[in-house]
N, C-alpha and C positions, 0 to 999 in steps of 0.2 A: 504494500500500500504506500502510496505517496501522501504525503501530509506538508500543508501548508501553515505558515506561521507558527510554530513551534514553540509553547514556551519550554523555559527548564530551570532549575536552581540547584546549584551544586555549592556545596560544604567543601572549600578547600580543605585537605588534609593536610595538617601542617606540625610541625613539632614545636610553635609558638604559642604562648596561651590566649591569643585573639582570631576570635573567630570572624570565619571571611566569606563569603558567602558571594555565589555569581549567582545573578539574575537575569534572564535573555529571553531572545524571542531569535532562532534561526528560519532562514526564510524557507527550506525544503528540509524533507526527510524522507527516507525509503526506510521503512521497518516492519514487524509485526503486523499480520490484520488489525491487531488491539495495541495501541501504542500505550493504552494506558496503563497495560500489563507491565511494561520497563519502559517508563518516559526517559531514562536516560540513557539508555541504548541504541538510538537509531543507526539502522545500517552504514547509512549511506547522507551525507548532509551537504547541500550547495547553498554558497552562501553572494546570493547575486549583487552586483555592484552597480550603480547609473554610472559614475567616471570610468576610467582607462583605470582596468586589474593591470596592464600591462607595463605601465608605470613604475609600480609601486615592486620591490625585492620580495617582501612578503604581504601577503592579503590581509586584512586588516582585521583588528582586533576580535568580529566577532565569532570569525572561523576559528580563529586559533584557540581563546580559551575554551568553544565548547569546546574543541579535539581535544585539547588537555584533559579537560572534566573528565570526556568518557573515557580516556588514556587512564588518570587516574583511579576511576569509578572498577575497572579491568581489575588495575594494581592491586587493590586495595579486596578485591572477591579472590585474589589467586590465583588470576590466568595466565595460563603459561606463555600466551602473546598477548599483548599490551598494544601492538602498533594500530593505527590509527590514521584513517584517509580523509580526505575532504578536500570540495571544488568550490575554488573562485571563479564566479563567473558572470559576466552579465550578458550571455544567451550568444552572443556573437566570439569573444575572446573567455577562452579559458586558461585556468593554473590548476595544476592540482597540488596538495597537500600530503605531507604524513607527518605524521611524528612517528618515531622508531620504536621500536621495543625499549633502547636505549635512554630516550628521551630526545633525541635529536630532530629536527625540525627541517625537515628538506620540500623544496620549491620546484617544480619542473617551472620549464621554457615555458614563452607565455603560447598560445593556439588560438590560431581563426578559424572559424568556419567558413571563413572566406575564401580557403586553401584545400581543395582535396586529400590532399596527404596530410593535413593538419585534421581534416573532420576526420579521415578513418582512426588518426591515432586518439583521440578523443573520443570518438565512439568505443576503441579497445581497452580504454585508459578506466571509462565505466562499465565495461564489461566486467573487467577483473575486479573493481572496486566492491560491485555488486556480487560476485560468483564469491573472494575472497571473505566478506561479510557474511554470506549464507552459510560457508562454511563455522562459522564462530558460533551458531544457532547450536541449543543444546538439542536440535530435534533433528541435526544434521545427519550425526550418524556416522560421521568422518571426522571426524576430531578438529581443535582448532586453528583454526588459519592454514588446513593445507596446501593452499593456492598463495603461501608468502613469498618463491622465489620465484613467481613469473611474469613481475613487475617490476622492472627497478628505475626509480625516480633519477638516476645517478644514468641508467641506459644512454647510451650517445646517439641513439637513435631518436630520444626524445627530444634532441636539440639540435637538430642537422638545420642548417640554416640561420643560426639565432646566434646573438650576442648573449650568452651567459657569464652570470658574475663567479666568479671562484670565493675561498670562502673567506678571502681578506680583501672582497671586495675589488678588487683591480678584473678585468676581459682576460 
């Protein structure tokens, strides 16, 4: 099921004694028939933009913390993957998102759909995102995340054409 406007609130876990609390609204979600079984589980989350995603190194604040959340929402139940996807997009140019098992934070090249080779890798970019996520379902039947190495955000295929930043910021 797809689901629009999303809220969610997550309990930062923290080892400070002030508690921190996020509050949001994501604009898409792919989960559950019953979302309100795990409201903070969503498969799959696209967080759209009216400016230029393309612009900007990383997509802005509302993607990221919720991926942290259900990153650490994972952590914190004892899953043995943690990692975590998510698309910037405003319907024309996309980014996609993860955070790592690790905790690391990687950005693919930005995509038009103005570009045939850019739409099919974008359409395979959510295929796996989705296939990858079904797997994580306790009703799956395959275990967690067994679709984690056939995506990699790092691929040099994802950036054939593009100026990408390396990770001290210099082409």
């Amino acid at each position: 099921m797809v689901y629009g406007k999303v809220a969610f609130r997550h309990l930062l876990l923290s080892s400070r004694s002030r508690k921190i609390i996020f509050n949001g609204c994501v604009d898409y979600a792919i989960g559950r028939a019953f979302l309100s079984l795990d409201p903070n589980s969503p498969l799959v989350l696209a967080s759209t933009k009216v400016g230029s995603i393309v612009e900007r190194a990383v997509p802005g604040p509302q993607l990221l913390i919720y991926l942290a959340s259900i990153r650490q929402s994972r952590e914190a139940r004892g899953r043995t993957d943690i990692a975590v996807y998510g698309v910037a997009s405003n319907g024309f140019q996309w980014k996609f998102v993860m955070i790592t098992h690790p905790g690391f934070i990687k950005v693919s090249a930005p995509f038009s759909t103005a570009f045939l080779d850019d739409t099919k890798i974008i359409l395979d970019c959510l295929a796996f995102m989705v296939a990858a996520a079904a797997l994580m379902l306790p009703t799956s039947g395959i275990g967690e995340h067994a679709a984690g190495g056939q995506w990699d955000i790092d691929d040099p295929s994802l950036h054939i054409g593009r100026n990408t930043e390396s990770d001290d910021g210099t082409e």
